[in-house]
TIBA-241091 format. One record per residue (C-alpha): residue number from 0; residue in one letter; x, y, z. Coordinates in Angstrom, 1 decimal. Last residue first. Layout:
% residues N
NUM,a,X,Y,Z
...
***
This chain:
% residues 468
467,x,124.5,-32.3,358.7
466,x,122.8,-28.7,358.3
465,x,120.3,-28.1,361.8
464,x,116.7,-27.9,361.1
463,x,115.0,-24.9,359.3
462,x,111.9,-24.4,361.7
461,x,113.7,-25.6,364.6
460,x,116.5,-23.6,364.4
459,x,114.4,-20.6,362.9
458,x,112.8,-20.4,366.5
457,x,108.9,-21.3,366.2
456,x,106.6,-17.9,366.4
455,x,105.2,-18.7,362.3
454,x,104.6,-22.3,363.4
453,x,101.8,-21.5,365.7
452,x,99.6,-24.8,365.4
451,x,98.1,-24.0,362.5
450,x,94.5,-23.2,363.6
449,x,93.5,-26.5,362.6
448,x,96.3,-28.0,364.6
447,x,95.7,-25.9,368.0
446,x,91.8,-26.7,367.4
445,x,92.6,-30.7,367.2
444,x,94.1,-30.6,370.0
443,x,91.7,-29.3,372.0
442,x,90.2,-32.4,370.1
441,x,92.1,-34.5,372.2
440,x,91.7,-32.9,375.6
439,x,87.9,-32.7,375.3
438,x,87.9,-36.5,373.9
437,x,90.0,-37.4,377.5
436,x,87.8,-36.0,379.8
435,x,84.6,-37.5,378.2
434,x,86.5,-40.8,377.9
433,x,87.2,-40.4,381.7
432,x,83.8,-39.9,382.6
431,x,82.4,-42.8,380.4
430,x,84.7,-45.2,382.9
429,x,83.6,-43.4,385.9
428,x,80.2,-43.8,385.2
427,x,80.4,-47.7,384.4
426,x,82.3,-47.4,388.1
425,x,79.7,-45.6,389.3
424,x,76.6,-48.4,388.2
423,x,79.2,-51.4,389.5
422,x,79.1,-49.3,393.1
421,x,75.3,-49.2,392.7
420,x,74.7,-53.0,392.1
419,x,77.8,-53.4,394.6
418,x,75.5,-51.4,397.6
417,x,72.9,-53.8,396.4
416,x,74.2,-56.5,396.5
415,x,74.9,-55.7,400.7
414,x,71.3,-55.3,401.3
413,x,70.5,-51.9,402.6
412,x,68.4,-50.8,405.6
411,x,71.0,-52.5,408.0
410,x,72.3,-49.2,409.4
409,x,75.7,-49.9,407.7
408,x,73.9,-50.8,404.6
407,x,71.7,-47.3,404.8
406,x,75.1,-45.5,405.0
405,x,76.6,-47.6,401.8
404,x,73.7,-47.0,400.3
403,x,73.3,-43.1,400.7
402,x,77.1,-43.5,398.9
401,x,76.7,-45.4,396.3
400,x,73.6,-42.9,395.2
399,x,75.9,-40.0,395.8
398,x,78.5,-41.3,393.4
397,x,76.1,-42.8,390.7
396,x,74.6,-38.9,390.9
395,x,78.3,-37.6,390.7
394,x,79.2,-40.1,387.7
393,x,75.9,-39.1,385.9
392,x,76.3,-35.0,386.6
391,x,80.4,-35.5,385.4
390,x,79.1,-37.3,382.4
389,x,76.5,-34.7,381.5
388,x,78.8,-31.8,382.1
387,x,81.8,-34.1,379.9
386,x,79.0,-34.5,377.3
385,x,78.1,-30.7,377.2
384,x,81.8,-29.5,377.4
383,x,82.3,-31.6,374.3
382,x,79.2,-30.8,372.3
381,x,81.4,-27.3,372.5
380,x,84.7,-28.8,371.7
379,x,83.4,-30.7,368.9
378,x,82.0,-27.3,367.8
377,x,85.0,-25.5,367.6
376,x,86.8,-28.4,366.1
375,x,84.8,-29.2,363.4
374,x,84.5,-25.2,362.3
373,x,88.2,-25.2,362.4
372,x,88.1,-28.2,360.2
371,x,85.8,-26.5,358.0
370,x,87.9,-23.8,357.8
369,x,90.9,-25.9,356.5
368,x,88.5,-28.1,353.9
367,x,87.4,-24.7,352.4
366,x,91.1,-23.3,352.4
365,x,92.1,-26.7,350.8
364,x,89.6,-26.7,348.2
363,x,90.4,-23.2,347.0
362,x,93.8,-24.3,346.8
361,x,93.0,-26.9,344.5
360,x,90.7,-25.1,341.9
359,x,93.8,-23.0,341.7
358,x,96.2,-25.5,341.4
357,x,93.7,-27.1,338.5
356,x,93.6,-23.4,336.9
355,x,97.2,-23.2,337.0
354,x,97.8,-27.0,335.5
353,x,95.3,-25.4,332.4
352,x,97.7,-22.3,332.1
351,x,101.1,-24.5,331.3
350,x,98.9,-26.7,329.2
349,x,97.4,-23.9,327.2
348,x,101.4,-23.0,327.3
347,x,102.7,-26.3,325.9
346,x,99.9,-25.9,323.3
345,x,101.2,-23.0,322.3
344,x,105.0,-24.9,322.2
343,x,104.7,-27.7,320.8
342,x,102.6,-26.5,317.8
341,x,104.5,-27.7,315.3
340,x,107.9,-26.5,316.4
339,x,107.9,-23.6,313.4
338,x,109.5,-20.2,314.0
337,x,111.1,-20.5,316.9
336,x,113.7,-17.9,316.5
335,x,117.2,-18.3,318.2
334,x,119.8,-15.0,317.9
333,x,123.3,-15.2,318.4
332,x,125.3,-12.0,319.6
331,x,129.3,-11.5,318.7
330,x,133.1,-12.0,319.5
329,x,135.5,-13.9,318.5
328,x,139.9,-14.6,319.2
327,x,142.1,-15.9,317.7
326,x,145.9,-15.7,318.8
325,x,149.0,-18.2,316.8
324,x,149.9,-15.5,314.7
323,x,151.0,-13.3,317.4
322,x,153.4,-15.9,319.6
321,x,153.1,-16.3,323.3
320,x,152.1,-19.7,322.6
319,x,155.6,-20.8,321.3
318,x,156.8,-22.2,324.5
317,x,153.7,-24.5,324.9
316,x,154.3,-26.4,321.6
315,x,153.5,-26.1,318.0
314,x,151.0,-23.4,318.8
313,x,147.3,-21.9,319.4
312,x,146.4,-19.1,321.6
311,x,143.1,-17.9,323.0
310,x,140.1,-15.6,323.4
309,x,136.4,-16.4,323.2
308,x,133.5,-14.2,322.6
307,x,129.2,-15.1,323.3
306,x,126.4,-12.8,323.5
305,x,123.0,-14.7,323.9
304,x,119.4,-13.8,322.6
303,x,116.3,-15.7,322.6
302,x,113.2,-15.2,320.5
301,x,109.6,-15.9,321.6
300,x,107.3,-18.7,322.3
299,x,109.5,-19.7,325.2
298,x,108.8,-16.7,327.4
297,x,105.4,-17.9,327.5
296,x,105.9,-21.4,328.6
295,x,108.2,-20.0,330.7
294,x,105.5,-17.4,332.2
293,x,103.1,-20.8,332.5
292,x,105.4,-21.9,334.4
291,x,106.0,-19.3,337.1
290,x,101.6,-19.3,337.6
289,x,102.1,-23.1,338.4
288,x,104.9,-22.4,340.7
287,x,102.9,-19.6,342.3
286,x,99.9,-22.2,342.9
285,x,101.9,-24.7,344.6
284,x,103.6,-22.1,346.7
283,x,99.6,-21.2,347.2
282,x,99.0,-25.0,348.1
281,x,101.4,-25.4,350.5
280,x,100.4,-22.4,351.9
279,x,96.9,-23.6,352.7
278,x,98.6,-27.1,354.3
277,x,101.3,-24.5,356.3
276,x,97.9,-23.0,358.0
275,x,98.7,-19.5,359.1
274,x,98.3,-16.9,356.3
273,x,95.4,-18.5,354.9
272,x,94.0,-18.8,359.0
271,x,94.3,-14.5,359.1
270,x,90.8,-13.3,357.3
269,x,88.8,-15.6,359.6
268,x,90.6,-14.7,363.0
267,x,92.7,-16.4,364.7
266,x,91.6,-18.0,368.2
265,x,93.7,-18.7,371.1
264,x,92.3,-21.4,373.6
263,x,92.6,-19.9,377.0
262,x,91.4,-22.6,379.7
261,x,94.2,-25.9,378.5
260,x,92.8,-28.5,380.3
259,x,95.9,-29.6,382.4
258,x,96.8,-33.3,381.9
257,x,98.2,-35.3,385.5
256,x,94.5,-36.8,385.8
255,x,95.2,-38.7,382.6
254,x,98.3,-40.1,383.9
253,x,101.2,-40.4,382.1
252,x,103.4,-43.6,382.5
251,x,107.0,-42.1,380.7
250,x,108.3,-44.0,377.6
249,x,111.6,-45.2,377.4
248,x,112.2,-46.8,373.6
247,x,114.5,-49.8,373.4
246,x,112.0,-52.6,372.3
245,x,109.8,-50.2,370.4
244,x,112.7,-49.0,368.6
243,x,113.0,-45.1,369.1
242,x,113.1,-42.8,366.7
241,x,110.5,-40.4,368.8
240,x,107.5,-41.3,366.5
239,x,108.7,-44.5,366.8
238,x,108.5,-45.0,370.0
237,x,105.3,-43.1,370.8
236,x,103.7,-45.2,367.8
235,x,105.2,-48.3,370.1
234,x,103.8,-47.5,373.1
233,x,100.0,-46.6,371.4
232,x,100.0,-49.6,369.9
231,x,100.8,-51.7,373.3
230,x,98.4,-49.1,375.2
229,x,95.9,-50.2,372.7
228,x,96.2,-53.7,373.0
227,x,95.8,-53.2,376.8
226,x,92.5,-51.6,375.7
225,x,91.2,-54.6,373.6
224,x,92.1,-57.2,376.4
223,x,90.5,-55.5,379.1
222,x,87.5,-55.5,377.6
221,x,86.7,-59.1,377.3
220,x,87.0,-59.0,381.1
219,x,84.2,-56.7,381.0
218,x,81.9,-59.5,379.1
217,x,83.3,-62.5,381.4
216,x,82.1,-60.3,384.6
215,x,78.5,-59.9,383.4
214,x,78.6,-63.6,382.1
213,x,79.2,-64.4,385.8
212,x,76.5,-62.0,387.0
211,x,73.9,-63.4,384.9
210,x,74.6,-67.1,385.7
209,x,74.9,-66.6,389.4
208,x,71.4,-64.9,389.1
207,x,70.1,-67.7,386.8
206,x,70.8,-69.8,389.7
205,x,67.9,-68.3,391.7
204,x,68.2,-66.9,395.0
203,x,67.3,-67.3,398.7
202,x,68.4,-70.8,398.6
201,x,71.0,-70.2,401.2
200,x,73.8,-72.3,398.3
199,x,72.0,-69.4,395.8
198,x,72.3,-66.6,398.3
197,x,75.9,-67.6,398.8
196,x,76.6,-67.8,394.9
195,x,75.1,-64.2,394.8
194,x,77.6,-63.2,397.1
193,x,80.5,-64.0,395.0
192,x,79.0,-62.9,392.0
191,x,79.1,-59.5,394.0
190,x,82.1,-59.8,395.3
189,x,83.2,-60.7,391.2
188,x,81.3,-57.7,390.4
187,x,83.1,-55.5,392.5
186,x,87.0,-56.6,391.6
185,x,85.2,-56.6,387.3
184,x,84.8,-52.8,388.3
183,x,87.9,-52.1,390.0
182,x,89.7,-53.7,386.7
181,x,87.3,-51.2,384.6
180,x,88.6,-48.4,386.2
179,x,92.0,-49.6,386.0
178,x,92.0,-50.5,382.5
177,x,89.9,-46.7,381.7
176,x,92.7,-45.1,383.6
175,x,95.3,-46.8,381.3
174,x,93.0,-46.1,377.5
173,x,93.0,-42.4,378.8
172,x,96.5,-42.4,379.3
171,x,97.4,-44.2,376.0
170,x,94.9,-41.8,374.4
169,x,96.4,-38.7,376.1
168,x,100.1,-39.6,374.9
167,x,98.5,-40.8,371.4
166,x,97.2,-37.1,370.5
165,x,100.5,-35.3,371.8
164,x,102.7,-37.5,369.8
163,x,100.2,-36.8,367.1
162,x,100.2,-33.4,367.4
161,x,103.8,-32.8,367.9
160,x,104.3,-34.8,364.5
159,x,101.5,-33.6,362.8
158,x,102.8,-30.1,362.9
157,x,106.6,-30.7,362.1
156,x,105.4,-31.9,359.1
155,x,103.6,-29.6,358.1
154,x,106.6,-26.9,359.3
153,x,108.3,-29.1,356.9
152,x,105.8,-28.9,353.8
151,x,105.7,-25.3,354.5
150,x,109.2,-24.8,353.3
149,x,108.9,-27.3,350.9
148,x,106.6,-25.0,349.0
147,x,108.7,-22.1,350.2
146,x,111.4,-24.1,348.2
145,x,109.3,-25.1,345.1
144,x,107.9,-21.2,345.2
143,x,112.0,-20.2,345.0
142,x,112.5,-22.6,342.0
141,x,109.6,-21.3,340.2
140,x,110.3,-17.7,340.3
139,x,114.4,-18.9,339.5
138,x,112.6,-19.9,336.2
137,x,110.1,-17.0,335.6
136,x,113.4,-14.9,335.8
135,x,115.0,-16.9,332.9
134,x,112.3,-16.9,331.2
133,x,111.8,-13.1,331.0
132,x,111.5,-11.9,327.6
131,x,114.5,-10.0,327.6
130,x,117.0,-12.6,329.3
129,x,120.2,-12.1,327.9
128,x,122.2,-15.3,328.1
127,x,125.6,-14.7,329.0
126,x,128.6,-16.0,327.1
125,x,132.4,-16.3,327.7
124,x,135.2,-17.7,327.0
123,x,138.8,-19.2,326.9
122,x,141.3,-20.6,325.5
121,x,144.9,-22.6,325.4
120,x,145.4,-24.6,322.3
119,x,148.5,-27.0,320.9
118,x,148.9,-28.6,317.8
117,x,152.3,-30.9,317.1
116,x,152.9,-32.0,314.4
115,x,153.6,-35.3,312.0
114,x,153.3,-34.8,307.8
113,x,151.6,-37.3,305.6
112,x,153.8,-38.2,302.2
111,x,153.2,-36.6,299.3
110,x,150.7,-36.8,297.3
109,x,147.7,-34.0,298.5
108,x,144.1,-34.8,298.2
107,x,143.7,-34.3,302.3
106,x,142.1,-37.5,302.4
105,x,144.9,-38.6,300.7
104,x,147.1,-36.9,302.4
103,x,146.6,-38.4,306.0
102,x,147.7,-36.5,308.6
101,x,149.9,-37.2,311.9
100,x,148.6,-35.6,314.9
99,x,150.3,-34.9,318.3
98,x,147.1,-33.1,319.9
97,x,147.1,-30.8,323.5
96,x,144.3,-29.2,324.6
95,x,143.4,-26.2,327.4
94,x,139.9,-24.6,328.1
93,x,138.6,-22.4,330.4
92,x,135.0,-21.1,330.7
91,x,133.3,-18.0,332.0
90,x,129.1,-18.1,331.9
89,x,127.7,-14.7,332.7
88,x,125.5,-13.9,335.5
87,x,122.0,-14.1,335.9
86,x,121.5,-17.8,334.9
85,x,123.2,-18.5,338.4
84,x,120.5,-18.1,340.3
83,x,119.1,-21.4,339.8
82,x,121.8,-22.8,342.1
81,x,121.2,-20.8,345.3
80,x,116.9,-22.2,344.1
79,x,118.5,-25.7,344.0
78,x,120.4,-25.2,347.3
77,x,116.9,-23.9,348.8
76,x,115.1,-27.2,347.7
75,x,117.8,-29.4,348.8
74,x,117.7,-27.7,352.4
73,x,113.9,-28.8,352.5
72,x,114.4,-31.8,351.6
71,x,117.1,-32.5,354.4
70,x,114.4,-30.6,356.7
69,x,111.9,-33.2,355.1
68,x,113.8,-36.2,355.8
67,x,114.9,-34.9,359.5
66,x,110.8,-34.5,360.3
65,x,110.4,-38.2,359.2
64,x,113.3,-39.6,361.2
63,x,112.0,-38.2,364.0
62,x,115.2,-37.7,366.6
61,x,115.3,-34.0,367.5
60,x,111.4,-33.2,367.1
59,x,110.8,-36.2,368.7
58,x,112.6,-36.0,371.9
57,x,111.1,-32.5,372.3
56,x,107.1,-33.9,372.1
55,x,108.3,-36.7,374.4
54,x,109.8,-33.8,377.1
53,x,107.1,-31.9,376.9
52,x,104.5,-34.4,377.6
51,x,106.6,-35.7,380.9
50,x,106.6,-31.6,382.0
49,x,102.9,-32.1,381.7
48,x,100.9,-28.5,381.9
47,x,98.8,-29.0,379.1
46,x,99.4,-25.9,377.8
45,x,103.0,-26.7,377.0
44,x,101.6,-28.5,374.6
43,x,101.0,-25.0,372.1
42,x,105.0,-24.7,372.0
41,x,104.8,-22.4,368.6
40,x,101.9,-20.5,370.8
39,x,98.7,-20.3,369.3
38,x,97.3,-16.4,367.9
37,x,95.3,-14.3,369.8
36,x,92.7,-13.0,367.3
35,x,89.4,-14.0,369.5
34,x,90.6,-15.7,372.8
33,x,87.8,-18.2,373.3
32,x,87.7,-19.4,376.7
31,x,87.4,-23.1,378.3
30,x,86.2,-23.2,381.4
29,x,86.6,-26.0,384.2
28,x,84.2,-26.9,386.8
27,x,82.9,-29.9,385.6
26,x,82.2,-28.5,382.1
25,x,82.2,-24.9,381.2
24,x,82.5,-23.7,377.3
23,x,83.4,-19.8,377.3
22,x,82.9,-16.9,374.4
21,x,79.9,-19.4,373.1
20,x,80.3,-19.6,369.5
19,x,78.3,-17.8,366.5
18,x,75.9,-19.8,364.5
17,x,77.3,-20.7,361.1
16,x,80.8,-21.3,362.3
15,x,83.7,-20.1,361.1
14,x,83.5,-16.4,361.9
13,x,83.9,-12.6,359.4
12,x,84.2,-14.2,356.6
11,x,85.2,-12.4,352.9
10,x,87.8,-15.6,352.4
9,x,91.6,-14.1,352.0
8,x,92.3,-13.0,348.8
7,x,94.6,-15.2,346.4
6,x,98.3,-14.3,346.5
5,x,99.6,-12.0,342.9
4,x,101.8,-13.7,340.9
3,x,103.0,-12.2,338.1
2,x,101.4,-13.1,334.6
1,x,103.9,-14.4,331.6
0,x,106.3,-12.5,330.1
***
């Protein structure tokens, strides 16, 4: 009874984005392609090229404490369904007692005196449930959508987890190169501050100047604080994403210059993502398990049927068992009507049906919130390449500007602040450079995840997780 399942239809769009994208995104020399169907590879960091990335995104797979809860959850789930299967198959039962009884003849309404025996029983028996309306099956239904639901909520899991350890291991090596850009920075202004004090003693320049320049210096060096805190975070996230204490936990130095841009960036298509995102198919397991229980509630609304018997032996003592007159035995169907529960049980279905329209209201949400994120992502990475072209144009302009002064300072057509003015200007450069760099990388990331993140080409030992 009840309505089967039947998976919602994939969205009728043919792209993500309202204008379409550009097939390659170029920024300082590197492209970034669109591979239109190609799906993402189960070991999607690889495409970073870091053997030191790798090996942190392996080390917390096998030690993240979080990712071991939800395979443990997972296995739960798929003993309860093993478990739920059991309905299908009769129900065998042994039973043995053994009474020494003395009776009481009043009760009994006899007079003379009670009597002392002996009463022993061995039986057995058997019933099975016949299932006609289907609750039974609507049951196990439910228990096998719980375990694909927790299913997906591991490969989830297992999702964020390499994308976060992959997320923080480029911030903590953009936050480093941006310490030791901004440390050659503060090196240049303090020659230049420096120098400015000797123009001041010379009297060729104003003590404002000295002023300027050392609040200049005292600003940056407020800087460095912030992003050292940062790395620190970002140490100890990386430690205890991989199940490490942040005291014991070996972390590798990265270097932002060390990343590979990944240059082929796989791209499902529209009609595919449902099948793909574990979030989206949380919430059609989610869905089925609604749509199982309102098929119990159904089932429940009509008559139940069991066939039950028993056999066994009663006697004085166990060596008299064998005897005739001491076997019974029964043997027939039963037959449960609900015929009046005061309306417990149709509004128990209107309920049953209402919780499927709200999961259904809810998966529609998540597979709008999933393409937008696709959508995000594509586009961040475009506006991406165009800041990281615009950076790379400032940087090389500060660049070449630094360097025509050095020249003209060697030739004595330069003053020597001046050649610091413009090295302070590229380091600045630099510094937005590198955060360019680092934001394509991260929401590269961000693609790989909102396209799923290639679970469905994982090996089944990491997908399932190992039994303790």
């Amino acid at each position: 009874m009840g309505p089967d399942f039947v998976r919602p239809a994939p969205p009728d769009v043919d792209r993500y984005t309202q204008d379409p994208m550009p097939a390659v995104m170029t920024a300082d020399g590197n492209a970034q392609r669109l591979i239109p169907g190609a799906e993402v590879p189960f070991d999607w960091w690889r495409m970073f090229n870091s053997a030191q990335l790798d090996a942190m995104v392996k080390q917390a797979i096998a030690n993240n404490p979080t990712l071991e809860a939800s395979q443990a959850t997972l296995r739960q789930s798929q003993d309860n369904l093993r478990a739920g299967y059991g309905v299908f198959f009769p129900q065998i039962n042994a039973g043995f007692s053994g009474v020494h009884e003395r009776n009481a003849p009043v009760v009994d309404g006899m007079t003379s005196s009670g009597s002392i025996y002996n009463v022993v029983t061995l039986s057995g028996s058997i019933s099975y449930a016949l299932d006609l309306f289907g609750g039974q099956r609507r049951t196990v239904e439910g228990l096998r959508a719980q375990s694909d639901n927790q299913r997906y909520t591991s490969q989830a899991a297992y999702l964020t987890l390499s994308a976060n350890v992959v997320n923080t291991a480029i911030a903590r090596a953009a936050y480093a190169a941006q310490v030791r850009a901004m440390e050659q920075l503060i090196g240049m202004e303090t020659e230049q501050l420096d120098a400015t004090k000797a123009q001041f003693s010379a009297g060729t320049s104003a003590y404002s100047n000295v002023l300027s320049v050392q609040s200049l210096i005292a600003a940056n060096r407020a800087t460095l604080a912030p992003l050292r805190q940062r790395i620190d975070q970002a140490d100890h996230l990386l430690a205890t994403l991989q199940g490490s204490m942040p005291s014991q936990a070996s972390l590798p130095d990265i270097d932002l210059g060390q990343l590979s841009l990944p240059s082929d960036l796989p791209l499902s298509l529209p009609s595919d993502l449902v099948r793909q995102r574990p979030d989206i198919l949380q919430a059609e397991a989610q869905l089925h398990v609604a749509s199982a229980n309102v098929g119990i509630a159904t089932a429940a609304m009509f008559p139940s049927f069991s066939l039950t018997g028993s056999y066994g032996v009663a006697g004085s003592s166990f060596g008299n068992l064998s005897a005739a007159s001491g076997l019974f035995w029964s043997i027939g169907p039963s037959l449960s009507i609900p015929l009046f529960k005061g309306g417990s049980l149709w509004f128990g279905r209107k309920a049953a049906i209402d919780a499927y329209q709200a999961s259904l209201a809810t998966y529609r949400q998540v597979v709008l919130s999933a393409f937008a994120q696709v959508a995000d992502s594509l586009k961040a990475l475009q506006h991406d390449a165009e800041a990281l072209q615009a950076q790379a144009e400032s940087q090389r302009a500060a660049g070449d500007a630094l360097h025509l002064l050095q020249i003209n300072y060697r030739t004595g057509l330069a003053a020597y602040l001046d050649v610091l003015a413009a090295d302070i200007q590229y380091q600045q450069a630099t510094i937005g450079y590198l955060q360019a760099i680092a934001l394509r990388q991260q929401d590269t990331v961000a693609l790989f995840v909102a396209l799923g993140g290639g679970w469905r080409n994982r090996p089944d030992t990491i997908v399932e997780g190992k039994a303790p």
